[in-house]
N, C-alpha and C positions, 0 to 999 in steps of 0.2 A: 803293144799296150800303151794304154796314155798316161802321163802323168804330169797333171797340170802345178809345176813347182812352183808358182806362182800364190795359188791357192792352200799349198803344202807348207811352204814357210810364214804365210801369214795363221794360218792355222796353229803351227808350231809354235808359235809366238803369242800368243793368246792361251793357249795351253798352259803353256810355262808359266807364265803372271796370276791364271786362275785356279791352277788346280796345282794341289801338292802330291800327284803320285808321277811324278816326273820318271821314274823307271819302267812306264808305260810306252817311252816313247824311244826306251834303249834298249830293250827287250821285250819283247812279242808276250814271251812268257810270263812276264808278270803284271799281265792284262787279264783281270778274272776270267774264267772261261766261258761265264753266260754270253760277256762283249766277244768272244772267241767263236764263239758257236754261229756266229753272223758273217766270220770271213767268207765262207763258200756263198751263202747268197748275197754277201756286197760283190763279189766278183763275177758272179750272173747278172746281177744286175747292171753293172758299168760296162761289163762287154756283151753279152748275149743276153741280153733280156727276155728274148725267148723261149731260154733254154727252162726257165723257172717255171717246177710241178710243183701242185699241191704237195708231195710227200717232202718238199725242202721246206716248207712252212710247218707242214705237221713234224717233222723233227725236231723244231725247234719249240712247239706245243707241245710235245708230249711230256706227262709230267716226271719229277726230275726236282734235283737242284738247283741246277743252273737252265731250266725250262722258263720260257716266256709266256706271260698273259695275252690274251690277243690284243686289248689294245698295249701295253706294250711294246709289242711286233710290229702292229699297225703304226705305230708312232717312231719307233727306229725307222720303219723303211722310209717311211715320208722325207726325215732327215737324211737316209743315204741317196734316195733320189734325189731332195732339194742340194747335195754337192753335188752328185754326178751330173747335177744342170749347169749347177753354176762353174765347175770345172769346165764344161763344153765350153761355156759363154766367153771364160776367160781365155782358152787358150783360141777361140776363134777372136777374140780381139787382138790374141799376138803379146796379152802383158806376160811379163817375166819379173820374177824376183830382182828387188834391187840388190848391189851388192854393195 
């Protein structure tokens, strides 16, 4: 699996300066579950993109309360494709976190 730590720590860092639920970032579990409900298809997505059926998007439609609107869905995924690009791009440029 990849993980472009380059993109990881600048991320993490911008995180931290703008948003106050910092125990998002120390525990998985205290990440509402709607943001939770997206792990299985961010991880279809960055590695098998192929593998995504319509029934992993109608899971995450169906209604609920922690269900998604379509274009909510439509506008998360955009954003986990525009990293999973820009993850490729950095780590085919070779940058790495400074230390």
């Amino acid at each position: 699996r990849h993980h472009c730590g380059y993109l990881v720590s600048l991320q993490q860092v911008e995180f931290l300066e703008h948003c106050t639920h910092h125990a998002w970032l120390r525990d998985l579990n205290q990440v509402p579950q709607k943001l939770r409900n997206l792990l299985e298809l961010n991880k279809l997505l960055a590695h098998q993109p192929w593998q995504i059926k319509p029934d992993h998007l109608r899971e995450l439609l169906k209604p609920g309360p922690d269900s998604w609107s379509i274009s909510e869905l439509v506008h998360a995924l955009v954003l986990l494709a525009h990293v999973h690009a820009l993850s490729g791009f950095a780590l085919g440029c070779g940058l790495n976190p400074e230390i």
